[in-house]
PAZAPA-4460 file (N, C-alpha, C; in steps of 0.05 Angstrom, whole numbers, plus 32768, in hexadecimal, padded with zeros to 4 digits):
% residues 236
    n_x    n_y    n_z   ca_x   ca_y   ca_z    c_x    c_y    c_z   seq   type   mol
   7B07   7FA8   8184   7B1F   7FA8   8173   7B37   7FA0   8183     1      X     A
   7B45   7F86   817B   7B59   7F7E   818A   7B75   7F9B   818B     2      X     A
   7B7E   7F99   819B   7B97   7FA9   819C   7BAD   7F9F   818F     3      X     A
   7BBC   7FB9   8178   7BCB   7FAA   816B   7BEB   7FA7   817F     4      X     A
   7BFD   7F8F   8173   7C0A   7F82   8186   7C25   7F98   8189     5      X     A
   7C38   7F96   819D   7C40   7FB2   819E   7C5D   7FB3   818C     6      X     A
   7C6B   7FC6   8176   7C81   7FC2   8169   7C95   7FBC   8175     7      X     A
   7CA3   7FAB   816C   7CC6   7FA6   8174   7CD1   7FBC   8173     8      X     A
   7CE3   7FBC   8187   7CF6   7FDC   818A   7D0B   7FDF   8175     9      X     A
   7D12   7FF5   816E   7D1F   7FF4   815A   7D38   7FE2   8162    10      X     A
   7D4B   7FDC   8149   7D6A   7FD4   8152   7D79   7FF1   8155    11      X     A
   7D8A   7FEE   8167   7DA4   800A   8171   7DBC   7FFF   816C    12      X     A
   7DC2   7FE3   8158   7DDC   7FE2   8152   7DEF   7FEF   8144    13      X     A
   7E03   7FF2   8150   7E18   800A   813F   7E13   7FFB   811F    14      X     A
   7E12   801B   810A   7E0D   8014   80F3   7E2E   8013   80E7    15      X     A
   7E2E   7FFC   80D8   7E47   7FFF   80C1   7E58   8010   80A9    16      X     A
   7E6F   801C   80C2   7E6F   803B   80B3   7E6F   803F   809A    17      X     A
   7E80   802B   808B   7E80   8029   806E   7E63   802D   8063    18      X     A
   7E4E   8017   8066   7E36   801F   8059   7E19   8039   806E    19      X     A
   7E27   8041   807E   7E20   805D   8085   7E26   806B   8075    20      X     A
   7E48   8073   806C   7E44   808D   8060   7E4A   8083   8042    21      X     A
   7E49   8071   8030   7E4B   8074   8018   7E32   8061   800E    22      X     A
   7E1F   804E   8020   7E04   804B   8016   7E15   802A   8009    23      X     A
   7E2B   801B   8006   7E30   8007   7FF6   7E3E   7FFA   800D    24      X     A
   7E4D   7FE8   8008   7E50   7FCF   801C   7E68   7FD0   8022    25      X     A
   7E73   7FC9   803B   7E8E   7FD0   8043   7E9F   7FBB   8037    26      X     A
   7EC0   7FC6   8035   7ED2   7FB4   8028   7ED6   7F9C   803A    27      X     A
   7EDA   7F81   8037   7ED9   7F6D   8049   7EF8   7F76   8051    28      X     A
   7F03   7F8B   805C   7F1F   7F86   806D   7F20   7F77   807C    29      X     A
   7F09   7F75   808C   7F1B   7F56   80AB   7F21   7F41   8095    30      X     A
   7F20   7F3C   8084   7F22   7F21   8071   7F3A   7F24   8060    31      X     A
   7F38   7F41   8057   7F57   7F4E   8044   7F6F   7F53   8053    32      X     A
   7F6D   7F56   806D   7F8D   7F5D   8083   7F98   7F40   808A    33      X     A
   7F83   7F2E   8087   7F98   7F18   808F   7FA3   7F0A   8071    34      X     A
   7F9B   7F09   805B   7F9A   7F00   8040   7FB9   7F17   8044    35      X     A
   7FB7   7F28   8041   7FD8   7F38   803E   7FE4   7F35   8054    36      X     A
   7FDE   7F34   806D   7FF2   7F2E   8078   8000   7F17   8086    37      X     A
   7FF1   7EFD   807E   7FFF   7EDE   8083   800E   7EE3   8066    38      X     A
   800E   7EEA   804F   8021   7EE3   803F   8034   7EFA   8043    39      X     A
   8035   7F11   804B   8051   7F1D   8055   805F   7F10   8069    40      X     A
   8053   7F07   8081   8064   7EF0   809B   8071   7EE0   8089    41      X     A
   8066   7ED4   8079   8070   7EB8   8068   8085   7EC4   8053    42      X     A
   8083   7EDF   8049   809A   7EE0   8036   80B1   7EE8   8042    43      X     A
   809E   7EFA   805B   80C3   7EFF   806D   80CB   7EED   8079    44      X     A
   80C3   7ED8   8081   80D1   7EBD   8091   80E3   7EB1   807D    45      X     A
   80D5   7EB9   805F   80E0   7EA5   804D   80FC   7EB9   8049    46      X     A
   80FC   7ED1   8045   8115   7EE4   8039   811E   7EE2   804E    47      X     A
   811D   7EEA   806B   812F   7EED   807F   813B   7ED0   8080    48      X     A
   8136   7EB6   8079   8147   7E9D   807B   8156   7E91   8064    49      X     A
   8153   7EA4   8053   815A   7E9D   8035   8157   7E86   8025    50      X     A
   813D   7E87   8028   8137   7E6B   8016   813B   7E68   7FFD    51      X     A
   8148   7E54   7FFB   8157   7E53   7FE2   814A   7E4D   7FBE    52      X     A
   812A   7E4F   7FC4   8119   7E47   7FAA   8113   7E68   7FAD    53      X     A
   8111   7E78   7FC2   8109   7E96   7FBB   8126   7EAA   7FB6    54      X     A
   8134   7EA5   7FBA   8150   7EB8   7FB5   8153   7EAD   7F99    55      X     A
   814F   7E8D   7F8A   8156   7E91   7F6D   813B   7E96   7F5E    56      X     A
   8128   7E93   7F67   810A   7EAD   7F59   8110   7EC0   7F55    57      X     A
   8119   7ECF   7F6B   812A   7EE9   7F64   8139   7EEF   7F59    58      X     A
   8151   7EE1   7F56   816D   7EEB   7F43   8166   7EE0   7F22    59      X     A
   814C   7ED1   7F1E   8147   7ECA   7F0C   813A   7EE2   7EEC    60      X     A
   811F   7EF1   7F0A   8111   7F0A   7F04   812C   7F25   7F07    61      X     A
   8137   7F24   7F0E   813F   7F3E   7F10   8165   7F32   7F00    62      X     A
   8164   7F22   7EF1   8180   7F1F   7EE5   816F   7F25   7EC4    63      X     A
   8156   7F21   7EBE   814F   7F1E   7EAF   8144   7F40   7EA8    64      X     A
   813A   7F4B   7EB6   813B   7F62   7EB8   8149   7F73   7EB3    65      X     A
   8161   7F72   7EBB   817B   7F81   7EBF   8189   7F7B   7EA3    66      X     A
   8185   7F63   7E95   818C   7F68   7E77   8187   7F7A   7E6C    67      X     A
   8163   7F7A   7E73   8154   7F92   7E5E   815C   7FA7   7E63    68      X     A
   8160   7FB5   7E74   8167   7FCA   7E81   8183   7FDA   7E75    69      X     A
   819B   7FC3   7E75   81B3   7FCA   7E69   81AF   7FD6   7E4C    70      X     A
   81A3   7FBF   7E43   819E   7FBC   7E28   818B   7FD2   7E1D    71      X     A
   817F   7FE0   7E27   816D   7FF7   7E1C   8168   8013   7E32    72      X     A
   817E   801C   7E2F   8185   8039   7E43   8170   8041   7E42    73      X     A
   8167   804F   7E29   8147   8060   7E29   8138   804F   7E3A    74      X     A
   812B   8037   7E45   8114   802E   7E4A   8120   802E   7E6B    75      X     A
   813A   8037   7E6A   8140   8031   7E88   813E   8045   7E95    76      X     A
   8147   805D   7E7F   8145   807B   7E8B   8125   8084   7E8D    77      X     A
   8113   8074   7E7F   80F7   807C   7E89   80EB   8071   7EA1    78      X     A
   80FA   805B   7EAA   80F2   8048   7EC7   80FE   8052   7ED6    79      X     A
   8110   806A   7ED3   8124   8082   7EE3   810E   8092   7EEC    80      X     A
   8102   80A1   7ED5   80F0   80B9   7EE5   80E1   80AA   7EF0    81      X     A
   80D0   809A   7EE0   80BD   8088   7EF2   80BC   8086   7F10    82      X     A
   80D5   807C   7F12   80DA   806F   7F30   80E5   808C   7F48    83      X     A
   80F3   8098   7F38   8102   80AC   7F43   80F2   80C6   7F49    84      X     A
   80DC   80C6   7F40   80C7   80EA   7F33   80AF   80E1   7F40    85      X     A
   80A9   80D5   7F23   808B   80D3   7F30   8079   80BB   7F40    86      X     A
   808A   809F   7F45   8080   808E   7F52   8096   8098   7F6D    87      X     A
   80A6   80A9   7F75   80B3   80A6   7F84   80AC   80A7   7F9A    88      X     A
   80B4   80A3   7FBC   80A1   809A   7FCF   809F   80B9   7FDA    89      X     A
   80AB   80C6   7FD4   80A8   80E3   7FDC   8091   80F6   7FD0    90      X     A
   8090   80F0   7FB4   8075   80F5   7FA5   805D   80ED   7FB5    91      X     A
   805D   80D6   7FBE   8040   80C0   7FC8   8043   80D9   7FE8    92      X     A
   8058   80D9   7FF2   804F   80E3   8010   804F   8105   8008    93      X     A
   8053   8117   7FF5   804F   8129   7FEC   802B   812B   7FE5    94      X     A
   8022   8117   7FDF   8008   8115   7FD5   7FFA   8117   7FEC    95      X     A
   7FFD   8100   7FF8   7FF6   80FD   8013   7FFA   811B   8023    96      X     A
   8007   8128   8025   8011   8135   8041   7FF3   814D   8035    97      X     A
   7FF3   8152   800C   7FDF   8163   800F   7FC2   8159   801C    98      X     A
   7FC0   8143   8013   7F9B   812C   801C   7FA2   813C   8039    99      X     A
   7FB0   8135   804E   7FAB   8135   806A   7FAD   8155   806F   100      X     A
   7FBE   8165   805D   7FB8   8186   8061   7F9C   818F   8065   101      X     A
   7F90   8181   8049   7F71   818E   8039   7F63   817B   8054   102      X     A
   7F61   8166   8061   7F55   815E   8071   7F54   8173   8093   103      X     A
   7F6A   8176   8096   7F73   8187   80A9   7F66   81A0   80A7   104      X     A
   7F5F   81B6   808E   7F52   81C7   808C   7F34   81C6   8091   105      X     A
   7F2E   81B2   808E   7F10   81AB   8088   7EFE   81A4   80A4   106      X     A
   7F1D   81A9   80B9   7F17   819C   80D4   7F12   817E   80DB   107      X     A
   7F1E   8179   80C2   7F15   814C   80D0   7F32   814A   80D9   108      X     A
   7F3A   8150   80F6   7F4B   814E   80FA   7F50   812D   8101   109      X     A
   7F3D   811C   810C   7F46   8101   8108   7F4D   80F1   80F3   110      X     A
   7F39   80F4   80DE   7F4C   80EA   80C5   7F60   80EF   80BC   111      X     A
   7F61   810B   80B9   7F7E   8118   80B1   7F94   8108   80C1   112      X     A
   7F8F   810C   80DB   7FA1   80FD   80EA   7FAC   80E6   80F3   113      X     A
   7F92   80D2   80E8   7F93   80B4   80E3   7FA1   80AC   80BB   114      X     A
   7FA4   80C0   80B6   7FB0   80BA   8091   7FCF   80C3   809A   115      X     A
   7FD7   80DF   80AB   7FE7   80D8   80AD   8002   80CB   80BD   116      X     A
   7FF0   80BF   80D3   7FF9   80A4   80E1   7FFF   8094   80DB   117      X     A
   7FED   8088   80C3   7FF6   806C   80B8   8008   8075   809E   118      X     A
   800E   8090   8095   801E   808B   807E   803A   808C   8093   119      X     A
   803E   8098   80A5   8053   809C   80AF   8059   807D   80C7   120      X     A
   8047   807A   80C8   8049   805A   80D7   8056   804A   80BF   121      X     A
   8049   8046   80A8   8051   8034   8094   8073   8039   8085   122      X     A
   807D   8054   8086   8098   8058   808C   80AC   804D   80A0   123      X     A
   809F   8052   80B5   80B4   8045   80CD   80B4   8032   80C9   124      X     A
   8099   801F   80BF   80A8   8004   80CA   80B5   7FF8   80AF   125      X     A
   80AC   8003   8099   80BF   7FEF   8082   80DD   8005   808A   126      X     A
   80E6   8015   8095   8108   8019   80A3   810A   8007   80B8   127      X     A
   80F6   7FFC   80C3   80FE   7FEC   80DC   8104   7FCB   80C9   128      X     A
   80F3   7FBF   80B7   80FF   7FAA   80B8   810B   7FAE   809E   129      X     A
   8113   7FBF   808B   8129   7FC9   807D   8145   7FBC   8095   130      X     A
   814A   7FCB   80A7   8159   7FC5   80BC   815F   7FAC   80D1   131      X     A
   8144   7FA1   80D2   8149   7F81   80DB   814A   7F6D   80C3   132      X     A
   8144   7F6D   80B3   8150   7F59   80A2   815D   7F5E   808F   133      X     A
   816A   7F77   808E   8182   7F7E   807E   818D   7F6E   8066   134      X     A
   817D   7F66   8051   817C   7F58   8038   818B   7F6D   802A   135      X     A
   819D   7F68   801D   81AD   7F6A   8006   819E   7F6C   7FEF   136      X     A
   819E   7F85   7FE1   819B   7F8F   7FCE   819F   7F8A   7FB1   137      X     A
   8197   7F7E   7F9B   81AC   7F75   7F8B   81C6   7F81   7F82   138      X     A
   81D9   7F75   7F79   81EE   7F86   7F6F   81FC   7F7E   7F53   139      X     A
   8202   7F8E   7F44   820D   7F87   7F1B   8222   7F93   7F1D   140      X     A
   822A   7F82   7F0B   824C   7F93   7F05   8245   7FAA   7EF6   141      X     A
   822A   7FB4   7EE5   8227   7FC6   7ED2   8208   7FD1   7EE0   142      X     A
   8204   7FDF   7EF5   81F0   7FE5   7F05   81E2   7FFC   7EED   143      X     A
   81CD   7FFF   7EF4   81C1   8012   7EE2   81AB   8022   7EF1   144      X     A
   81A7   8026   7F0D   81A4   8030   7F1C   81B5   8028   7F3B   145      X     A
   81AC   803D   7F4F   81B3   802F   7F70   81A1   803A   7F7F   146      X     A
   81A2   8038   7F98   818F   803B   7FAF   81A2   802B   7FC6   147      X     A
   8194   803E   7FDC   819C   803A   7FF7   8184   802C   800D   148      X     A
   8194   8026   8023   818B   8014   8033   8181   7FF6   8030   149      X     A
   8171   7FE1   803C   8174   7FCC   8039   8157   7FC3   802D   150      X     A
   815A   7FAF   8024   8146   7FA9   8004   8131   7FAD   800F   151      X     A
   8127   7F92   8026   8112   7F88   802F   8107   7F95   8040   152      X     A
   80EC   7FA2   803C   80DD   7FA5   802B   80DC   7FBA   8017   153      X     A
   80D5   7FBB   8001   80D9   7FDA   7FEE   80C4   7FEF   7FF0   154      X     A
   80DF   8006   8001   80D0   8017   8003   80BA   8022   7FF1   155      X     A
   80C0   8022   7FDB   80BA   802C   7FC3   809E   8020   7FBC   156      X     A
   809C   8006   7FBF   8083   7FEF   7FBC   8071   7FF3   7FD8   157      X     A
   8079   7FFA   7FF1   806E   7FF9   8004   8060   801A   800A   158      X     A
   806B   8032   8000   8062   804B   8004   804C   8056   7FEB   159      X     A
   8050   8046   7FD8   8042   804C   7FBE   8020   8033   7FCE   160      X     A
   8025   8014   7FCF   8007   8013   7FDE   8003   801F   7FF4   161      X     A
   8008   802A   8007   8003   803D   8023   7FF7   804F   8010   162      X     A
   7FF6   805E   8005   7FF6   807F   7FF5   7FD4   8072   7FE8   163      X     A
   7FDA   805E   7FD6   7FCB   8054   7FC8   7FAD   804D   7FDC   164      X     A
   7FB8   803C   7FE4   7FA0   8034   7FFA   7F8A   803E   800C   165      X     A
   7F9D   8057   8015   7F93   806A   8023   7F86   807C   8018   166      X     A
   7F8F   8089   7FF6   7F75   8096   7FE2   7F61   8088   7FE3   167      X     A
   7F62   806F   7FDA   7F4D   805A   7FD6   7F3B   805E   7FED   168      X     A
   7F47   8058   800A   7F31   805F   801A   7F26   8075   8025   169      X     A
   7F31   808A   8018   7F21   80A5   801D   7F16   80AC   800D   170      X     A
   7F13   809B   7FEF   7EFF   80A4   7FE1   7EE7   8094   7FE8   171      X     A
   7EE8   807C   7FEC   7ED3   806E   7FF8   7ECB   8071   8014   172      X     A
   7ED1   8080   8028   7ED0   808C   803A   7EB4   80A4   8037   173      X     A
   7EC5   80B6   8020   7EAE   80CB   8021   7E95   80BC   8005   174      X     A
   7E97   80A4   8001   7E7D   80A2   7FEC   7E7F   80A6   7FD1   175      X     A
   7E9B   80A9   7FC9   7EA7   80B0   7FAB   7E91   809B   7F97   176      X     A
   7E83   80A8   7F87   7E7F   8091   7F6A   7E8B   8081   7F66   177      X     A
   7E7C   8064   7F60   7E87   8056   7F5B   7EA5   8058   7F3C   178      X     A
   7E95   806E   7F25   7E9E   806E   7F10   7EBD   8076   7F1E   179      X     A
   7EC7   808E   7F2E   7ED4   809F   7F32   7EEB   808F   7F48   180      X     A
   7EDA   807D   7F5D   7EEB   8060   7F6E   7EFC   8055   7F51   181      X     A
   7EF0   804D   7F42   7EFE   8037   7F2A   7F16   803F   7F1A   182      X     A
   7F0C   805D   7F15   7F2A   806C   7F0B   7F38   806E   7F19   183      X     A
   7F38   8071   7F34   7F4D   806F   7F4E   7F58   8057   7F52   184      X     A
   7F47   8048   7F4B   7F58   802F   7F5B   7F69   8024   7F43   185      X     A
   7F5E   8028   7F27   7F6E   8029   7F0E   7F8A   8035   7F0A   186      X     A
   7F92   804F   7F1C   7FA4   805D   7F18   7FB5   8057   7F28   187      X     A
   7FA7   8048   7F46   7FBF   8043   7F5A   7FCE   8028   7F54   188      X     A
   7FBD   801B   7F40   7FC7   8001   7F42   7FDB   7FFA   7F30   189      X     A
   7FDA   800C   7F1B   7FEF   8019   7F0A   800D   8020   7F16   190      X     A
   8005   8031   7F1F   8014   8042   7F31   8026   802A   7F4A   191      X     A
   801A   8020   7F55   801D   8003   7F65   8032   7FEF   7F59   192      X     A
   8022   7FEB   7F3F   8033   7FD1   7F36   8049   7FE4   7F25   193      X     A
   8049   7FFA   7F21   8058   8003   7F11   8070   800A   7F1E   194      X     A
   8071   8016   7F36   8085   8020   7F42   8099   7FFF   7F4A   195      X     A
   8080   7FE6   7F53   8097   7FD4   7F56   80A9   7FD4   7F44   196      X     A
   809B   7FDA   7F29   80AE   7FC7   7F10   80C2   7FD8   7F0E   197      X     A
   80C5   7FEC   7F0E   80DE   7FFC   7F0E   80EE   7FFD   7F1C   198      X     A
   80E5   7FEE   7F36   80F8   7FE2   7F46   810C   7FCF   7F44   199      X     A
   80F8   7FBC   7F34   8108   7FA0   7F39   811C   7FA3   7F13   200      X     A
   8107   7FB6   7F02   811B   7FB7   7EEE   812B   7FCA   7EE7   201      X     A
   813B   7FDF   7F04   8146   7FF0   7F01   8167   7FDD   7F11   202      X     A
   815B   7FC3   7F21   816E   7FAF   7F2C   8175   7FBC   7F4A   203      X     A
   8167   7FD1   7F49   8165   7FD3   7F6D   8159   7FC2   7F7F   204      X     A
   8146   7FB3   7F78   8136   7FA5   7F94   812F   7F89   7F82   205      X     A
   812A   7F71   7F91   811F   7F5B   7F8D   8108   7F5F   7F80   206      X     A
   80FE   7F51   7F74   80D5   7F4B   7F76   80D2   7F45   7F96   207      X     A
   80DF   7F2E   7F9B   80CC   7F33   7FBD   80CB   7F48   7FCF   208      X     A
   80DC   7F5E   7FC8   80E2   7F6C   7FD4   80C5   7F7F   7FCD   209      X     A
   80BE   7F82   7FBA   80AB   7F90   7FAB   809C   7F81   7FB2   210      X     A
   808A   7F6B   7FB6   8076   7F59   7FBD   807A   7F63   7FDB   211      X     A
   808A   7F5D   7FEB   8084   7F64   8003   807C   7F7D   8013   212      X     A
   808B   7F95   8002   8083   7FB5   7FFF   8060   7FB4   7FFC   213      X     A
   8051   7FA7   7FE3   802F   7FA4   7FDC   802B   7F9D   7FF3   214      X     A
   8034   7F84   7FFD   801D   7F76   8010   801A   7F7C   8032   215      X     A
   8035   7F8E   8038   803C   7F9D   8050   802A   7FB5   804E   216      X     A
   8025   7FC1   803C   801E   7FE5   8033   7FFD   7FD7   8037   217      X     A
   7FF1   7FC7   8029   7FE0   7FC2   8029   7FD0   7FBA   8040   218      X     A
   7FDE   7FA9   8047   7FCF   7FA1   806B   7FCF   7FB2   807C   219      X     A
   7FE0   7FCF   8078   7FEA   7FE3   808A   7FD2   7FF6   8086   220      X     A
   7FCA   7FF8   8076   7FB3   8005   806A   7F97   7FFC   8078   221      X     A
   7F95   7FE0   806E   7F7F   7FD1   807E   7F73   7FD1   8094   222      X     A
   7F96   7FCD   80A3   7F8C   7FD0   80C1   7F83   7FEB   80CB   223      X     A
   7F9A   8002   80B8   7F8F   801C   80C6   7F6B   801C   80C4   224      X     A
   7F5E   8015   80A2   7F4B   801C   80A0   7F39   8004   80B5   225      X     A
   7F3A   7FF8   80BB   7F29   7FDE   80CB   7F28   7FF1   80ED   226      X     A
   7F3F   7FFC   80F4   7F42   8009   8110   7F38   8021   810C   227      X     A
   7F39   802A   80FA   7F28   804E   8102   7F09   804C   80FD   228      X     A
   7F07   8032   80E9   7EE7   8035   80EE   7EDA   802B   80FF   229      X     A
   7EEA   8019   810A   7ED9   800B   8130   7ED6   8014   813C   230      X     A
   7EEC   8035   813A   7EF4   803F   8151   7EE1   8061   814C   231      X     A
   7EE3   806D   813A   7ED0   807E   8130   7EBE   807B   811D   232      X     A
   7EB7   8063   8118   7EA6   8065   8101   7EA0   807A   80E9   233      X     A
   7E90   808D   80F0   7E90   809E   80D0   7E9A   80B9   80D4   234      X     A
   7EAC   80B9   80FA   7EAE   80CD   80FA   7ECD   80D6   80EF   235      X     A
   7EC9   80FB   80E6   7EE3   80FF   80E0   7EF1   8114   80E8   236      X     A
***
């Protein structure tokens, strides 16, 4: 009886944390951080030099806005709480501060502590270039809200995807149902596009200013999630 031939050794390649611990296929991030973040380089090159086809996009969207707004107090005073209550960026890092508490109890002190790194990373830097490109705010003779500091980027658009993004990946992190992922990502995106619009139709901030808030918050997210899983994989 010939001898049978001898098995190939197993493979020992590090397994892919995403489909380690939730069994489904990881989000293509190395492909999603650069998709958001060449078009934020490109919108801040474009706002920090004032290009003159994007400043009248803007006063176009937000003059048009600002009619409605005058013109129907009630619908403005509900884009008040909206923006001011419950999309407000204090709400999102209130949410957050509980996620990284309940994480903190549970002893994952690295996650906990990688959620709240990047929400507090993603703060500093939309104050840092709040501060270097110091874009002007809109301004009406008949304002119907105000806000402080400088437009670019909105805080408001940029702390609501950070908040957002970061549920998203801790529910897919621990293996959430798919059914239960879908209502989440349903509610943030709500929540996302919603908080811009109350921005731009309360006449505090640009649309790009709110486009640039999404696509800053978002890449900020990406990268955190792309670096902790190379770096710990499934650990927490």
């Amino acid at each position: 009886m010939a001898p049978s031939p001898p098995s190939s050794p197993p493979t020992t390649g590090p397994p892919n944390p995403a489909d380690t611990h939730t069994g489904r296929p990881s989000l293509p991030l190395p492909f999603l951080v650069p998709l958001l973040t060449l078009p934020f380089i490109t919108l801040l090159t474009l706002v920090a030099a004032h290009w003159s086809p994007l400043l009248a996009f803007d006063r176009a969207i937000a003059a048009t806005l600002h009619r409605t707004a005058v013109a129907d107090p009630g619908l403005t005073q509900a884009n008040k709480v909206f923006s001011d209550w419950i999309w407000d960026p204090w709400t999102f890092r209130a949410l957050l501060a509980v996620v990284v508490i309940a994480l903190l109890r549970r002893k994952q002190w690295t996650l906990g502590c990688w959620v709240a790194g990047t929400a507090a990373a993603g703060t500093a830097l939309q104050q840092v270039l709040k501060a270097v490109v110091g874009r002007h705010r809109p301004v009406w003779p008949d304002p119907v809200d105000s806000a402080q500091y400088a437009a670019f980027p909105s805080g408001h658009a940029m702390t609501a995807a950070v908040a957002g993004g970061l549920a998203l990946w801790l529910l897919r992190l621990y293996g959430t149902r798919r059914r239960w992922l879908w209502c989440a990502a349903s509610l943030t995106a709500v929540s996302v596009a919603g908080v811009g619009f109350t921005r731009v139709y309360l006449g505090v901030h640009w649309a790009t200013d709110v486009l640039g808030g999404w696509l800053l918050g978002a890449a900020l997210v990406g990268i955190a999630a792309i670096t902790y899983s190379r770096r710990y994989g499934t650990r927490r």
